[in-house]
VMD Tcl script that builds the backbone (N, CA, C; Angstrom):
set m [mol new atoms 390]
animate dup $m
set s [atomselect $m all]
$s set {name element resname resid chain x y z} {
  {N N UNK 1 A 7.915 19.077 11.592}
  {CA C UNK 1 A 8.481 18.027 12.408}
  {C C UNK 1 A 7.666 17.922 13.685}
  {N N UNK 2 A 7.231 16.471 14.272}
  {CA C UNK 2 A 6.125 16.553 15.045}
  {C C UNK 2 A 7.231 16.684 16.375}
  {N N UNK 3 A 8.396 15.998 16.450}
  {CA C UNK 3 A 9.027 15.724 17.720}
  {C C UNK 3 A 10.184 17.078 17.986}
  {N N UNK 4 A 10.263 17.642 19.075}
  {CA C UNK 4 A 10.768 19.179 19.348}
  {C C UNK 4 A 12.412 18.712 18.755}
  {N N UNK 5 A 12.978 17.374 19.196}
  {CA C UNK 5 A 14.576 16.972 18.959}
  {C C UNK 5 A 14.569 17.436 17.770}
  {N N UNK 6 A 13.848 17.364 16.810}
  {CA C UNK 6 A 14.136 17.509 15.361}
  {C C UNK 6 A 14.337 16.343 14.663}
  {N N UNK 7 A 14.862 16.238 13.223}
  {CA C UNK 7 A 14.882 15.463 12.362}
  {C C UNK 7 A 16.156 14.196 13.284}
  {N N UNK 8 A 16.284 13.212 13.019}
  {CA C UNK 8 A 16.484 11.652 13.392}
  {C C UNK 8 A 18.237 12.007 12.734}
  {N N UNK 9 A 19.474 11.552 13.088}
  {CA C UNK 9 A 20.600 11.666 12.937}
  {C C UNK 9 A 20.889 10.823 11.799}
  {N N UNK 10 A 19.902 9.662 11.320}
  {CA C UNK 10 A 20.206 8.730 10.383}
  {C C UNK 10 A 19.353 8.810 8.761}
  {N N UNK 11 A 19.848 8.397 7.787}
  {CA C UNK 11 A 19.667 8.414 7.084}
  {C C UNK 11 A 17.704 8.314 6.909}
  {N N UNK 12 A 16.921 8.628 6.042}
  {CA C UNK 12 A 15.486 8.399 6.353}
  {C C UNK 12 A 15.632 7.213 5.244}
  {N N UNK 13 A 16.069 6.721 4.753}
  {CA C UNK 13 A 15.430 5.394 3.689}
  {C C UNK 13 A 16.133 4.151 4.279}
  {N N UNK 14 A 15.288 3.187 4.370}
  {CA C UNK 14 A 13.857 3.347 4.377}
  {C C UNK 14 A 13.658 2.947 5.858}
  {N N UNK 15 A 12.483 2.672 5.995}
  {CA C UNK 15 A 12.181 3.108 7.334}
  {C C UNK 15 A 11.928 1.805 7.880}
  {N N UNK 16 A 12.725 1.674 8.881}
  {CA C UNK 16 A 12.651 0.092 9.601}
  {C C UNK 16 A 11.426 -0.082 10.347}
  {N N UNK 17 A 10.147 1.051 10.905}
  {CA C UNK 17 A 8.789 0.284 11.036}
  {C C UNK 17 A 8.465 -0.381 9.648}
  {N N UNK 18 A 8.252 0.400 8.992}
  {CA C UNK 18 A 7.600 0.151 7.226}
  {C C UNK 18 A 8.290 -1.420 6.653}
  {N N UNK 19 A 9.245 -1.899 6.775}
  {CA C UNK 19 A 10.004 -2.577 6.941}
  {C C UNK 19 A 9.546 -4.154 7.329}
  {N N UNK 20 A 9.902 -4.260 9.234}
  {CA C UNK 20 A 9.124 -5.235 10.106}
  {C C UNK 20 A 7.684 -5.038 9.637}
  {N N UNK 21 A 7.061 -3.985 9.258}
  {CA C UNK 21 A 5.684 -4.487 9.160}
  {C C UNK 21 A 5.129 -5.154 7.333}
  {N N UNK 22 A 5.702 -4.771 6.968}
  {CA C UNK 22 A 5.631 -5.277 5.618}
  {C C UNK 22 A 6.051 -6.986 5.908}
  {N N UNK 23 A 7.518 -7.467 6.280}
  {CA C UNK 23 A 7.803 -8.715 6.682}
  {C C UNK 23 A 7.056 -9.294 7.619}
  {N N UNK 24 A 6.313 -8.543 8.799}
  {CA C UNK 24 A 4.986 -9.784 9.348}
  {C C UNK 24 A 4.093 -9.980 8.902}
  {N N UNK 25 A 3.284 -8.888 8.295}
  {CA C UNK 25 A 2.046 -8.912 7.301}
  {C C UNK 25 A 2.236 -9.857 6.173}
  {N N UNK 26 A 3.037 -10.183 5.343}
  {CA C UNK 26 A 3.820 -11.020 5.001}
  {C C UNK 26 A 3.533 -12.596 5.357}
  {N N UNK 27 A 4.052 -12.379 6.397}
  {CA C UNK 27 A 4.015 -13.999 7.234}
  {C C UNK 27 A 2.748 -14.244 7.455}
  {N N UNK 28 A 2.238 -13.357 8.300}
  {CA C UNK 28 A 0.270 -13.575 8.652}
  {C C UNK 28 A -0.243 -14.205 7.275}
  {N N UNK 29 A -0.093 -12.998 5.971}
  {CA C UNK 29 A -1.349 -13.259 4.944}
  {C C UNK 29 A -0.415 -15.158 4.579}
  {N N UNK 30 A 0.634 -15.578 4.581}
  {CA C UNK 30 A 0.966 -16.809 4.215}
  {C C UNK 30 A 0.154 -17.753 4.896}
  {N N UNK 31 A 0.428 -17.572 6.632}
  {CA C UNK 31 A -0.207 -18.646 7.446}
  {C C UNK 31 A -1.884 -18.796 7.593}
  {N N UNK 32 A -2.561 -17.436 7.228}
  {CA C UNK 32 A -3.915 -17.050 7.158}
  {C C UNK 32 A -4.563 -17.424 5.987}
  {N N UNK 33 A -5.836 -17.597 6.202}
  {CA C UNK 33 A -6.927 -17.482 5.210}
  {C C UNK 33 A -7.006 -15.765 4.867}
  {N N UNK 34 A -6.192 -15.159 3.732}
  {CA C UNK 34 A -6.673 -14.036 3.483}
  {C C UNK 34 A -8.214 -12.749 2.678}
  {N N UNK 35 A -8.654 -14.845 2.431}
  {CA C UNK 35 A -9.880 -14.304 2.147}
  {C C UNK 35 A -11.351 -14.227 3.158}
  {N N UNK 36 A -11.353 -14.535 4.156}
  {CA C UNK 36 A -11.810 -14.642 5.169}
  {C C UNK 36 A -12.504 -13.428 5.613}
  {N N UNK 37 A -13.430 -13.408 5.697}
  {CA C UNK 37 A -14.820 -12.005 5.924}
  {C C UNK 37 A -14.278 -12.040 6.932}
  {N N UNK 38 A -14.150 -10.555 7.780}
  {CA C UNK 38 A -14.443 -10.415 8.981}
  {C C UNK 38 A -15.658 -10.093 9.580}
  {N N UNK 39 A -16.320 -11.052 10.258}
  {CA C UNK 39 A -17.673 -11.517 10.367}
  {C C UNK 39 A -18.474 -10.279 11.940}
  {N N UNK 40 A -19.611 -9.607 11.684}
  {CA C UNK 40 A -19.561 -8.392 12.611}
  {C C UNK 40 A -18.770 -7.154 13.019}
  {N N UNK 41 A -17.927 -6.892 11.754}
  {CA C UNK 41 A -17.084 -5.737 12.423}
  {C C UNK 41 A -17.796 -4.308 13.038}
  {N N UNK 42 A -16.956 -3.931 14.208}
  {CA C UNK 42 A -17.916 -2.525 14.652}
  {C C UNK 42 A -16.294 -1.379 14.364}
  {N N UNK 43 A -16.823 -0.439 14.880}
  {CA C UNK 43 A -16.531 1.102 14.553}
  {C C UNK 43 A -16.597 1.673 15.549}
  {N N UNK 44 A -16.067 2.684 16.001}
  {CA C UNK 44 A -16.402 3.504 16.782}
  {C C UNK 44 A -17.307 4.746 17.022}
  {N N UNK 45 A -18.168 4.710 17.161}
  {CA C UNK 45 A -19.414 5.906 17.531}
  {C C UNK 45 A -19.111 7.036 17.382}
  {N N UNK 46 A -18.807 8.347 16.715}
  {CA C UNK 46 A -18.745 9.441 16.119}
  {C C UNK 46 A -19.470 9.902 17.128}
  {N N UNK 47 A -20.347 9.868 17.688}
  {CA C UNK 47 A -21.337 10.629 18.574}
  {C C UNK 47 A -21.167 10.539 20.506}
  {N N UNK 48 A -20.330 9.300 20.234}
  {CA C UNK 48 A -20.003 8.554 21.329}
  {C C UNK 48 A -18.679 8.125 21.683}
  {N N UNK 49 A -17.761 8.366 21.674}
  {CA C UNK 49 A -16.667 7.541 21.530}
  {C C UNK 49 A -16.303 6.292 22.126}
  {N N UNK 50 A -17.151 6.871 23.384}
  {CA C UNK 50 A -16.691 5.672 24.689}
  {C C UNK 50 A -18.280 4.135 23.541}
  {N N UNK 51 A -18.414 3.962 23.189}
  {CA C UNK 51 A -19.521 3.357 22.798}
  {C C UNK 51 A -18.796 2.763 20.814}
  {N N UNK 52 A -19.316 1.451 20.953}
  {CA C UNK 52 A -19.073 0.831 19.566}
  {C C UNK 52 A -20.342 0.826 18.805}
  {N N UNK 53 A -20.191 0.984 17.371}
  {CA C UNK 53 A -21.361 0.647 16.476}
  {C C UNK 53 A -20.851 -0.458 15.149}
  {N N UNK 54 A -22.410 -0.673 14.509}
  {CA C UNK 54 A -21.805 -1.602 13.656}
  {C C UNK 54 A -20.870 -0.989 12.583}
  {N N UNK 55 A -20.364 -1.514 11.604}
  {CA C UNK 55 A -19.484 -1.201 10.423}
  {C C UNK 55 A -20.512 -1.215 9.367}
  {N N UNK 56 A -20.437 -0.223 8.374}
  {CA C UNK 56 A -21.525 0.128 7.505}
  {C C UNK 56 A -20.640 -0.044 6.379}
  {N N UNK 57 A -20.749 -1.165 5.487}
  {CA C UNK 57 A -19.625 -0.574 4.542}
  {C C UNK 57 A -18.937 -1.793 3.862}
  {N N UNK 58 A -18.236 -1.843 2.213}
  {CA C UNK 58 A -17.805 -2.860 2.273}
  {C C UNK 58 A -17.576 -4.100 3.280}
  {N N UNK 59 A -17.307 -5.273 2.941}
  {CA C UNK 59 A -16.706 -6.279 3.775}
  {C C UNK 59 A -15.388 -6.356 3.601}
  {N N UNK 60 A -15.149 -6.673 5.011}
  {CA C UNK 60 A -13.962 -6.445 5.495}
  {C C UNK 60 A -12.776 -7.934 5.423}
  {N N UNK 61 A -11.687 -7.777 4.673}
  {CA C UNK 61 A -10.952 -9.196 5.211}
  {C C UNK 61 A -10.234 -9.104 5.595}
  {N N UNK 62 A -9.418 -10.282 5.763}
  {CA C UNK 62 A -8.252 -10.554 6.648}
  {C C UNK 62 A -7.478 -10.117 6.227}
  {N N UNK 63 A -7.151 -10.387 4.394}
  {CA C UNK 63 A -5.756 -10.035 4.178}
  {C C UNK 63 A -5.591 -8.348 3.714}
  {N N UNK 64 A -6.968 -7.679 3.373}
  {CA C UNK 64 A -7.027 -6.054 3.342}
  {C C UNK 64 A -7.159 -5.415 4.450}
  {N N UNK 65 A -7.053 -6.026 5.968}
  {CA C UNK 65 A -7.144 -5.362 7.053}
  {C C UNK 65 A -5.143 -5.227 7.548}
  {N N UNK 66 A -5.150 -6.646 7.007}
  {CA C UNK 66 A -3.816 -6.559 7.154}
  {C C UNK 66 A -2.691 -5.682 6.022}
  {N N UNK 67 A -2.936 -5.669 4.671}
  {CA C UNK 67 A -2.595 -4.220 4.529}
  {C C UNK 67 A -2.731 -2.988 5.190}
  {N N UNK 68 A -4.029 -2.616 5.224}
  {CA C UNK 68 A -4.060 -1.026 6.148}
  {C C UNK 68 A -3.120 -1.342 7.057}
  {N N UNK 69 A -2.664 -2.150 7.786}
  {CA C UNK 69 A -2.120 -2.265 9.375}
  {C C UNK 69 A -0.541 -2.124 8.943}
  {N N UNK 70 A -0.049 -2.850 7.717}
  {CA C UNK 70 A 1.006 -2.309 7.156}
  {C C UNK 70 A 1.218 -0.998 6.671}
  {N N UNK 71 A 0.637 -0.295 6.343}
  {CA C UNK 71 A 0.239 0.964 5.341}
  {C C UNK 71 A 0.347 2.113 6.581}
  {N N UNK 72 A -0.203 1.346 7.535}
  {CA C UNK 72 A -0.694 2.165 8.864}
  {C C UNK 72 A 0.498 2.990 9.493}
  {N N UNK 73 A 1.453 1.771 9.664}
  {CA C UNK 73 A 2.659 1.724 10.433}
  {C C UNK 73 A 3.550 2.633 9.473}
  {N N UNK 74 A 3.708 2.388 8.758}
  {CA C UNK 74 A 4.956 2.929 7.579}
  {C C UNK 74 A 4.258 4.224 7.228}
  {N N UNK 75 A 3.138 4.917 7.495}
  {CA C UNK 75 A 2.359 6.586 7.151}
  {C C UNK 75 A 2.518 7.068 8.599}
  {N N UNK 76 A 2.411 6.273 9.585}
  {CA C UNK 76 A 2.875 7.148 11.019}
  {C C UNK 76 A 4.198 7.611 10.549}
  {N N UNK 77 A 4.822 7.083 10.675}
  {CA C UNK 77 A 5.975 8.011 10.826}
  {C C UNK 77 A 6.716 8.730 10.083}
  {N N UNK 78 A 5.536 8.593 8.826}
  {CA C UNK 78 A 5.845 10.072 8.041}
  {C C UNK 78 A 4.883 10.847 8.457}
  {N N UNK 79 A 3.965 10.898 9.150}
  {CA C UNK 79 A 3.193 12.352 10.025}
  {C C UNK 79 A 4.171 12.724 10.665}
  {N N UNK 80 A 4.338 11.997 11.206}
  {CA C UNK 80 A 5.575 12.316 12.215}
  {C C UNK 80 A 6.800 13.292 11.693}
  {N N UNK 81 A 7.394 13.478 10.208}
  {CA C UNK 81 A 8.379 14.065 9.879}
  {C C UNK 81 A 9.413 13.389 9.846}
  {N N UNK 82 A 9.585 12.189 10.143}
  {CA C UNK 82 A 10.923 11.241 10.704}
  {C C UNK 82 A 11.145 10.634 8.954}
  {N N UNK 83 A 9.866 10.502 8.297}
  {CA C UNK 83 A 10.412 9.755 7.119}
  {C C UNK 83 A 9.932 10.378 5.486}
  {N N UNK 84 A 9.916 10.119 4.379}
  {CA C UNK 84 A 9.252 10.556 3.450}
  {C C UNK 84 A 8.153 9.436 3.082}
  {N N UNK 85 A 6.967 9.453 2.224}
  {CA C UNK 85 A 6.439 8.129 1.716}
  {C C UNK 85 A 7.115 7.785 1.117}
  {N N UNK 86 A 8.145 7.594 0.027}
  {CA C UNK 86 A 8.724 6.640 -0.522}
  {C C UNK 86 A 9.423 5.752 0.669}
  {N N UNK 87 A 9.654 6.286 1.714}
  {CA C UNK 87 A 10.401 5.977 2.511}
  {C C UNK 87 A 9.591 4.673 2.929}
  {N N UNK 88 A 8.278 4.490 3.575}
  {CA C UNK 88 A 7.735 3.724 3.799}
  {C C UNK 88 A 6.908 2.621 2.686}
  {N N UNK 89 A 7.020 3.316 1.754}
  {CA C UNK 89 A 6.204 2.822 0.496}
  {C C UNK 89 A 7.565 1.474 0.065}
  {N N UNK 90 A 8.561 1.464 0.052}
  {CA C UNK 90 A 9.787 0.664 -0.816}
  {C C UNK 90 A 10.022 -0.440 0.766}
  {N N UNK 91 A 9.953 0.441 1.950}
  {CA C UNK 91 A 10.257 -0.353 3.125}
  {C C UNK 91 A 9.486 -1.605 3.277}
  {N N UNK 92 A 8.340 -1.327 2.696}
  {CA C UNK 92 A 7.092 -2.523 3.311}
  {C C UNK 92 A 7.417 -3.491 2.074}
  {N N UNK 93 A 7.893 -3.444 0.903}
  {CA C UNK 93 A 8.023 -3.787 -0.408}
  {C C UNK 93 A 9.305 -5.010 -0.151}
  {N N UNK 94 A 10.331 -4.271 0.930}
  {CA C UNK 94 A 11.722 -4.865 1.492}
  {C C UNK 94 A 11.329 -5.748 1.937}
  {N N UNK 95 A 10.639 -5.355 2.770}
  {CA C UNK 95 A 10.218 -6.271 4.072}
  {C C UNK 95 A 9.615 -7.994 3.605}
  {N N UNK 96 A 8.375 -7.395 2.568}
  {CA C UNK 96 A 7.849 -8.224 2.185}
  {C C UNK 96 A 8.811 -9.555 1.313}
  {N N UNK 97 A 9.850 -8.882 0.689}
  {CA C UNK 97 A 10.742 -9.929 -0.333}
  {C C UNK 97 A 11.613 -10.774 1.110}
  {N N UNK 98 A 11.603 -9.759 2.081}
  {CA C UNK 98 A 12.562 -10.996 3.060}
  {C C UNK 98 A 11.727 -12.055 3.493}
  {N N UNK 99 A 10.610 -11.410 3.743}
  {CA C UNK 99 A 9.617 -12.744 4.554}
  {C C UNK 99 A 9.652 -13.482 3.325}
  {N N UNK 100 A 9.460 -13.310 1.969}
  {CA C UNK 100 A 8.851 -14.513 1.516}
  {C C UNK 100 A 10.320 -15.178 1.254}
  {N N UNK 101 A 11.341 -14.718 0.882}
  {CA C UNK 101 A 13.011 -15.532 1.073}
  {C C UNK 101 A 13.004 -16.483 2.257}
  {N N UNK 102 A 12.333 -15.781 3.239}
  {CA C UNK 102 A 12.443 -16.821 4.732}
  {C C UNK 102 A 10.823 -18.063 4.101}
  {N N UNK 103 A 10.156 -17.509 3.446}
  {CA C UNK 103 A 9.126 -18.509 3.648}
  {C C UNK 103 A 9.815 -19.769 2.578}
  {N N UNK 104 A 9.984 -19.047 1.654}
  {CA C UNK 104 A 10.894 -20.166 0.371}
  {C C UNK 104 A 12.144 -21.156 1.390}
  {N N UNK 105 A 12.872 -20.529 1.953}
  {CA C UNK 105 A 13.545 -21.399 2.939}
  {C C UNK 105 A 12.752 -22.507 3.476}
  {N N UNK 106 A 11.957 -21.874 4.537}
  {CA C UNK 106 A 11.707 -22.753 5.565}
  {C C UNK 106 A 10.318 -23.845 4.881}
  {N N UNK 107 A 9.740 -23.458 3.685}
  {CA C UNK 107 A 9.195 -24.485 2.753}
  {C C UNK 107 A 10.031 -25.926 2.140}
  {N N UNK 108 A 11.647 -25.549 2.173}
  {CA C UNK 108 A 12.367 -26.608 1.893}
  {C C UNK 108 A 12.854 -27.498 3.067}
  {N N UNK 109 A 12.631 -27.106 4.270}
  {CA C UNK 109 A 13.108 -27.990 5.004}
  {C C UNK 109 A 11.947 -28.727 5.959}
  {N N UNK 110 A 10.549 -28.697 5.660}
  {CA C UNK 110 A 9.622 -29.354 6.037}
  {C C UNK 110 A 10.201 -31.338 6.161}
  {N N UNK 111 A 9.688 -31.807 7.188}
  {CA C UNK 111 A 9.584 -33.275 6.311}
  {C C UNK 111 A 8.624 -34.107 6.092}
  {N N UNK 112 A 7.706 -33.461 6.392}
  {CA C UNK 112 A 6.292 -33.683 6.084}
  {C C UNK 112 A 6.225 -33.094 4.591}
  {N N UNK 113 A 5.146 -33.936 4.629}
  {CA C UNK 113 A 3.995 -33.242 3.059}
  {C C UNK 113 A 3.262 -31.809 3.923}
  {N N UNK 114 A 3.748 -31.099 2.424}
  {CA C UNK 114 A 3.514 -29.713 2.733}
  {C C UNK 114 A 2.822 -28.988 1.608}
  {N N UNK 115 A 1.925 -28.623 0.735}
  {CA C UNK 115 A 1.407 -27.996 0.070}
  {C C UNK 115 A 1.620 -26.570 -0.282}
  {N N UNK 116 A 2.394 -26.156 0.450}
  {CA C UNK 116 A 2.623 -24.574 0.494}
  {C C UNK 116 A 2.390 -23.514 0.933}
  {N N UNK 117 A 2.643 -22.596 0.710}
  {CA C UNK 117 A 2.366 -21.199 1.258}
  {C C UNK 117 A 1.603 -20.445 -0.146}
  {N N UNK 118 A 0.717 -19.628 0.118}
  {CA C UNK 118 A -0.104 -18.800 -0.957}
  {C C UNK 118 A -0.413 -17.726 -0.348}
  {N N UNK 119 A -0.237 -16.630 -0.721}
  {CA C UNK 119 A -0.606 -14.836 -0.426}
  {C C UNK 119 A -0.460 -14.344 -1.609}
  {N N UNK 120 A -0.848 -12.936 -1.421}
  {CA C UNK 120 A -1.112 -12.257 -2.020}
  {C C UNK 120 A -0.241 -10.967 -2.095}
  {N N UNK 121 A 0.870 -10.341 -2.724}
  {CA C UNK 121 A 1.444 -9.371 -2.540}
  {C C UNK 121 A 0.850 -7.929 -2.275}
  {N N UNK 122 A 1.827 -7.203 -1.697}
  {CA C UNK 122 A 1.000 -5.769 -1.872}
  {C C UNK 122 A 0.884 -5.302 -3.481}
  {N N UNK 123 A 1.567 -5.961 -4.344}
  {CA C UNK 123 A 1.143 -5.143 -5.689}
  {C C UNK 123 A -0.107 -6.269 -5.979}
  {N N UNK 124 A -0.744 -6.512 -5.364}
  {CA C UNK 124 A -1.971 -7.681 -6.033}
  {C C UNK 124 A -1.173 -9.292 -6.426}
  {N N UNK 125 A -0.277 -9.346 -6.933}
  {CA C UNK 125 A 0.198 -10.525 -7.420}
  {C C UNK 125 A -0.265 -11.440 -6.258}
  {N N UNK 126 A -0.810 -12.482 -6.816}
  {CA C UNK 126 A -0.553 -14.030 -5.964}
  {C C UNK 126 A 0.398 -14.979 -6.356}
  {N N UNK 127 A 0.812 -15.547 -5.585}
  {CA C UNK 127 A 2.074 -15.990 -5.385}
  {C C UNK 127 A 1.703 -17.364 -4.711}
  {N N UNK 128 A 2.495 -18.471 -5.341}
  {CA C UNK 128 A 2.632 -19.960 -4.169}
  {C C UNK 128 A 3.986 -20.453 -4.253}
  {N N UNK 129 A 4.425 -20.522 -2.942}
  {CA C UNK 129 A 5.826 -20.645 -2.023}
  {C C UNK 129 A 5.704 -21.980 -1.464}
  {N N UNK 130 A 6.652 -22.708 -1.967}
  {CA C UNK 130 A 6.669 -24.232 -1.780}
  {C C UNK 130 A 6.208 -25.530 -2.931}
}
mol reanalyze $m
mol bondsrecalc $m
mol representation Tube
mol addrep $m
């Protein structure tokens, strides 16, 4: 357990970061181009810290940066001891079915011409909403 209080008074499943971040990541990859290079990415200098270098390495996108950033959130706080991975693994999964319930909503009440929403789930599936 990383924090001296000890274990959290509430139940650990599932974990409400893992959760919100699954449901914005969610929203982003809808409103985003998730295929979109990220064009110059740098790194941080191993030798240097205070100092950036380039990124050596696959290309990077929008909508796989925005996984890690989900993935990110919901594995902190199982370092932490506060949660298990399933805990965060099913949370981001939650998260994700509410955003797209809210995106299926708010696709019906456009009154414009609207074409839709398209992402990509965390299990790979693509999906079009609207």
């Amino acid at each position: 357990m990383a924090f001296p209080e000890g274990a959290p008074m509430h139940p650990a499943y599932g974990s409400g970061h893992a959760a919100v971040a699954g449901a914005c990541v969610t929203m982003l990859k809808a409103f985003f181009d998730e295929d979109t290079v990220i064009q110059e990415p740098v790194r941080v200098d191993p030798n240097n810290p205070g100092q950036l270098i380039a990124y050596q390495g696959e290309s990077l996108t929008v909508g796989g940066e925005l996984n890690k950033i989900a993935s990110n959130i919901a594995q902190g706080r199982n370092i932490a001891g506060v949660h298990w991975r399933t805990d965060g693994q099913e949370a981001i999964l939650l998260g994700e079915q509410v955003a797209i319930s809210m995106l299926q909503d708010m696709a019906e009440t456009y009154g414009e011409d609207f074409n839709g929403y398209s992402l990509t789930k965390f299990d790979g599936e693509q999906i079009r909403i609207g």
